[in-house]
N, C-alpha and C positions, 0 to 999 in steps of 0.2 A: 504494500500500500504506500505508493509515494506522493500520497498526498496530503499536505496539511490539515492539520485537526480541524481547523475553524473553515476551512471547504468542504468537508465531510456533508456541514448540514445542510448544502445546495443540491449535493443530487437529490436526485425527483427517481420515478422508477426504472426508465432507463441508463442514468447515473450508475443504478446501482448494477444494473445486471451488464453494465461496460465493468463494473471495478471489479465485478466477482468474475469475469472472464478476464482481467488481466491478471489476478490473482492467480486463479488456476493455471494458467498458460506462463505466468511468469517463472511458477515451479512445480513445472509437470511431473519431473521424478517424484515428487518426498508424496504426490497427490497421485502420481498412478499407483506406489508402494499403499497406499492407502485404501485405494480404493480397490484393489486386490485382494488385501486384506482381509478388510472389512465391507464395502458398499456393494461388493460384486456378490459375496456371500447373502449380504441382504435382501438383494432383486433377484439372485436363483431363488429363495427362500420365498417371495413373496408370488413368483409367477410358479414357480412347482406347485405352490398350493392350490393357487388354480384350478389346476391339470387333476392331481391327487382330490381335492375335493369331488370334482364330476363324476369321479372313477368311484368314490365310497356310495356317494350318493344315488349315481346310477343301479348300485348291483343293490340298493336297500331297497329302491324302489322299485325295481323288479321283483324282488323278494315277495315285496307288499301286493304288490299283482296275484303273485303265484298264490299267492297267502287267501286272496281277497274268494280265488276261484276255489278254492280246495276246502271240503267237508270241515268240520269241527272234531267229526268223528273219525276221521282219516288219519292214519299213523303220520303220516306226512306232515300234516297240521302242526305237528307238533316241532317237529324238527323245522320246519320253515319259520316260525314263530321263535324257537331258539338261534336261527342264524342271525335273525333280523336281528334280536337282542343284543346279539354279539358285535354285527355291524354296527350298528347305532353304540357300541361303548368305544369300540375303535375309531370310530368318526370323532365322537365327542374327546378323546385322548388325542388323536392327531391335531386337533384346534388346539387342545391345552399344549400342547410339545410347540403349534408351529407361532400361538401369539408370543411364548415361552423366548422364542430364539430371537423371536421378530423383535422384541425389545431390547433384549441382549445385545443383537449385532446393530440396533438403533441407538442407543445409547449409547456403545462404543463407539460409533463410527459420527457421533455427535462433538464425542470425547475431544475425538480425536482431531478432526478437523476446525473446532475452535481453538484447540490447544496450538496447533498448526499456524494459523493464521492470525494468532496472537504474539506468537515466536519471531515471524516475518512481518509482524511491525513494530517491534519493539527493536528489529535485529538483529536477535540472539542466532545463534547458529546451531540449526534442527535438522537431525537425521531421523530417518523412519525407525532406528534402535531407538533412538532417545524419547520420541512417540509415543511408540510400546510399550515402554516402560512406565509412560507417565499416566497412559490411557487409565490403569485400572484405579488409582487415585483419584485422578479425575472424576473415573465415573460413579464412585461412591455417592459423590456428590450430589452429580448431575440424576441422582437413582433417587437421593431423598427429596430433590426439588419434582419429579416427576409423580413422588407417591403423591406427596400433599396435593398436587391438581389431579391427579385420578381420584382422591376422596370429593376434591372440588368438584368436577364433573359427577361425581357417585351420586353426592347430593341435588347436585343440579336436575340430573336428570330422574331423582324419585320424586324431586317439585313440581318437575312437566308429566312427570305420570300423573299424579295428582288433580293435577289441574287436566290436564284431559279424562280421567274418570267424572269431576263435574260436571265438565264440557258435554260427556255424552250423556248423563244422567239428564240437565236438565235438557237436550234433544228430545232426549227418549218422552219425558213428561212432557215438553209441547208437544209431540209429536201425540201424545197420548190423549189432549187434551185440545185436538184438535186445530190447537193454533196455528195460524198462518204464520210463522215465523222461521220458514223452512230455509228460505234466502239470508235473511239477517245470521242462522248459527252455521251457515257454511262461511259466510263471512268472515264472522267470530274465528270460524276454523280456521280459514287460512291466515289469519293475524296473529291467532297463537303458534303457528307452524312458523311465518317470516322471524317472530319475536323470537320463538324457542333455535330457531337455525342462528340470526343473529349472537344469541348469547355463545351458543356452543363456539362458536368462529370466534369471538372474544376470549373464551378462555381457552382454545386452542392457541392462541396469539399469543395470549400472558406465556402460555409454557413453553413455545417454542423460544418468546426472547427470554424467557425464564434459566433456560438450558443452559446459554451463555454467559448470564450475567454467574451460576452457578460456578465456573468453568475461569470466570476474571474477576470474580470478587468475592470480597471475604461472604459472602451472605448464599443461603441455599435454603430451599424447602420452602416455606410461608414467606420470610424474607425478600428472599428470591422474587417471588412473584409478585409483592408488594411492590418490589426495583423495578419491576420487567413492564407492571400497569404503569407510574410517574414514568417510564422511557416511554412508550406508547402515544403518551399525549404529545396532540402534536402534530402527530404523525400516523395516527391508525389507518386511514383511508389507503396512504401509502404503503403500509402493509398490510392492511386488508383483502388491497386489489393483487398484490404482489401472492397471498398465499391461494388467493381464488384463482389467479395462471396456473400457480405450478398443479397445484389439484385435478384442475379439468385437466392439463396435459398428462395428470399421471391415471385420470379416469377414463381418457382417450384410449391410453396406451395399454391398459387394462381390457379394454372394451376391444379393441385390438386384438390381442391375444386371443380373448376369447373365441372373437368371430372367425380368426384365420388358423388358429392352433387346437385352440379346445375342441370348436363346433366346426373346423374345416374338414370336413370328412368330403368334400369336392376337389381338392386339393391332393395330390399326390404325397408319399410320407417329406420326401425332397423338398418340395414347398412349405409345406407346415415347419420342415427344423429350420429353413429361411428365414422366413415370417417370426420363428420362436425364438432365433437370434438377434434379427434385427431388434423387436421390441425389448430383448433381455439389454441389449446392449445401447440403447434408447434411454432405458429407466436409470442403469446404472449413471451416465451423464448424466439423468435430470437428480435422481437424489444425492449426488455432487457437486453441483451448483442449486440447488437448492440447499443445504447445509452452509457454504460459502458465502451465499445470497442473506441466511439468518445473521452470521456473522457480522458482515458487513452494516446488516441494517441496526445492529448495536451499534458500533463506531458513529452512524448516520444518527440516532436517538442521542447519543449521548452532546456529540456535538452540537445538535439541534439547543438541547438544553444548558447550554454551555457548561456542560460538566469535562474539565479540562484532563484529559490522562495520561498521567505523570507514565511515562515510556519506562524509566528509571525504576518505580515502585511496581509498577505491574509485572516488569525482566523479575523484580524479587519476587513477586506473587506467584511468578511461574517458576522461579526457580525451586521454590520449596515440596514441588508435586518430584522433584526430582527423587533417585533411590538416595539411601543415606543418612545423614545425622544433617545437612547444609544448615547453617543458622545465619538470615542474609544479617549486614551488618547495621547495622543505627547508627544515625547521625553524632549518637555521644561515641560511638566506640572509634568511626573514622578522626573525630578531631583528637580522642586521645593517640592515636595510631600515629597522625600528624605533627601532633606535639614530641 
């Protein structure tokens, strides 16, 4: 980042996605070593499941077929009713293994890439060993600011149940009661759906710049997100729009997949592992610059709010993730040192 702090808060959202493309491209080894790593693990991980999901759920719902035609009285009944069972514990075990990893190699390759890119503005001198090493440190951290917004959303989202069970109680009783008011609580409906999507994209926002302030400052968990709402103001629109790109490009590329890999059975096997590399190798760029992209738009929040960052204390902040006993030094210890 060779750009002055107090420029930082001029980029707009092309600003940003030029500074996170000179980033990347300025140090393409330390970010291919990374994203090898970690990011490429993450996108096999996220399009596998895909493919594996179809594959469980198809042979259950076949199962359920066979099941639907077949006597009660039928030996068979019995045994197709225990496969299902079986399928359906396996299906629901491969979701718990694959949101399992899906966080794991998310938060590491979160770790990692702001640790990265805080290295190379301060100017410290960072190898992908030195990385590695500091990854799992980091992601201590970045693990306990992620629990607290998972409770935040827990709660969030048992409020919008809530209030959609009202919602459709009192439907049900106009509806019961003959009232015209059939228009006015679809209305209602889609106003609690924009409100409820608005919110959820708010505190999506908090924990993604949650993650980095976790990663450059003394602050993590509740903290954290407290930092990460005051960084926000200001400037949410600008990252509102920016995570509503990368989203649809990664819903595209999703949908993608699906339609040419999953469901392409018009397609030769040739074509389909085509199509399943292009997109694999698609994603992997997008959740590498979008990581880059979060980064970045801390550096742009902070400067916005003329919060100044001391290059000098942050090299120490990072320095202490390193392996070791490191104790950076204090002001009173250099002038005795001096004296």
């Amino acid at each position: 980042m060779d750009r002055e702090q107090d420029e930082l808060q001029f980029l707009g959202i092309f600003g940003i996605y030029k500074e996170a493309y000179k980033i990347v491209f300025s140090r393409r080894k330390i970010f291919s070593q990374i994203t090898l790593a970690l990011i490429l693990p993450l996108s096999f991980l996220f399009l596998s499941h895909i493919e594996l999901s179809k594959i469980l759920l198809s042979k259950i719902i076949h199962n359920e077929i066979v099941l639907d035609g077949t006597s009660a009285n039928n030996p068979k009944y019995e045994k197709v009713s225990d496969a299902i069972s079986s399928e359906w514990a396996t299906y629901w075990l491969f979701k718990a293994a694959y949101f399992t990893f899906l966080l794991i190699f998310s938060l590491l390759s979160t770790s990692a890439v702001v640790y990265t890119i805080a290295c190379i503005y301060t100017g410290r001198e960072i190898t992908f060993k030195k990385v590695m090493s500091v990854v799992p440190k980091v992601w201590k951290r970045v693990m306990v600011t992620f629990l607290c917004i998972f409770m935040a959303i827990f709660c969030y989202n048992i409020v919008a149940f809530l209030i959609l069970i009202i919602w459709v109680l009192i439907w049900v009783l106009a509806a019961l009661s003959m009232a015209k008011s059939d228009a006015i609580e679809k209305i209602i409906g889609v106003f609690l759906l924009i409100v409820y999507f608005i919110g959820f994209v708010y505190l999506t926002l908090i924990w993604q710049l949650a993650s980095v302030v976790s990663v450059l400052e003394e602050a993590r968990g509740i903290k954290a997100m407290v930092k990460s709402k005051a960084l926000l103001k200001g400037n949410m629109w600008v990252a509102t729009i920016i995570y509503c790109k990368l989203n649809v490009l990664a819903a595209l590329l999703q949908f993608g997949f699906q339609q040419l890999v999953v469901s392409g059975r018009s397609f030769v096997v040739a074509e389909r592992v085509a199509y399943g590399v292009i997109c694999f190798l698609l994603l992997v760029k997008l959740v590498l610059f979008g990581l880059v992209i979060q980064t970045v738009l801390y550096f742009v929040c902070k400067s916005y709010h003329h919060e100044e960052i001391d290059k000098s204390a942050l090299s120490d902040h990072l320095e202490v993730y390193l392996p070791g006993d490191y104790v950076p030094l204090s002001s009173k210890n250099i002038q005795l040192e001096q004296v």
